[in-house]
Wavefront OBJ file of the C-alpha trace (Angstrom):
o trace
v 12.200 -14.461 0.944
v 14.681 -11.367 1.688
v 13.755 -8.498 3.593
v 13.433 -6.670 0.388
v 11.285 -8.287 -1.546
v 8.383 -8.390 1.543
v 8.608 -4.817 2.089
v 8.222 -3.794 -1.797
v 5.544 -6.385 -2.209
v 3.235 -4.767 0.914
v 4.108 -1.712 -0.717
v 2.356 -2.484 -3.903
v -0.816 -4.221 -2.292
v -0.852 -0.877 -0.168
v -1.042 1.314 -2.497
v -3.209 -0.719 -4.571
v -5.563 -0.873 -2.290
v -5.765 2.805 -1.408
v -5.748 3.631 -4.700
v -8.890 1.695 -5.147
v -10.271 2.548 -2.215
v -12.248 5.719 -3.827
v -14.213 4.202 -6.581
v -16.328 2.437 -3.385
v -18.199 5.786 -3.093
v -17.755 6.612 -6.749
v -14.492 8.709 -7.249
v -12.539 8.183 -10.288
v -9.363 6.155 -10.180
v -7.515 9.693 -10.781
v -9.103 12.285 -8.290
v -6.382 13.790 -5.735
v -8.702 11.429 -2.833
v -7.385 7.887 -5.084
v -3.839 9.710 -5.488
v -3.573 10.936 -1.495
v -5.032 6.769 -0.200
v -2.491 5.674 -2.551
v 0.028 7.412 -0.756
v -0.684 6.468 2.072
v -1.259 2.475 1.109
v 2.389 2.928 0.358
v 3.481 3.780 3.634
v 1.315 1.862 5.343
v 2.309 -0.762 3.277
v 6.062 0.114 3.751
v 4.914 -0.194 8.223
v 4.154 -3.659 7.473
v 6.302 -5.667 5.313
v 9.147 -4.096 7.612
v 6.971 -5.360 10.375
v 6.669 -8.941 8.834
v 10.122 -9.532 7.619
v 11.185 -8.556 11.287
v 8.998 -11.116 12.309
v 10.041 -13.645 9.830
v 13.359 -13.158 10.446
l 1 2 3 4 5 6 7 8 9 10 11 12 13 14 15 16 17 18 19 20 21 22 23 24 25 26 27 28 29 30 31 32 33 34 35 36 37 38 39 40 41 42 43 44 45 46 47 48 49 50 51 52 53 54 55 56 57
C-alpha cells in the first residue's frame, strides 16, 4: 500500500471519529464542537498515517 493511500485513509477515520466524538455528550453532528474535533481528527489523522507508512516503509 503507497504512502498515499495510508495517510488519506487515517485521515478519514480521524476525522470521522472527531466528528462523532460530540454526539457522546449529546451535541448534534453539526455544532462548531463536531466541526472543530473533526478538524482536528484530520490532522491527527494526517500525524499518523505519515507515521505508519514511515514505519512500513
Amino acid at each position: 500500500m503507497s504512502r498515499k493511500t495510508i495517510i488519506w485513509i487515517t485521515l478519514a477515520i480521524g476525522s470521522t471519529v472527531g466528528g462523532m466524538l460530540p454526539t457522546l455528550w449529546g451535541d448534534s453532528f453539526i455544532s462548531m464542537t463536531s466541526i472543530f474535533l473533526t478538524a482536528v481528527g484530520g490532522f491527527v489523522g494526517i500525524y499518523v498515517g505519515f507515521k505508519v507508512s514511515e514505519f512500513i516503509g
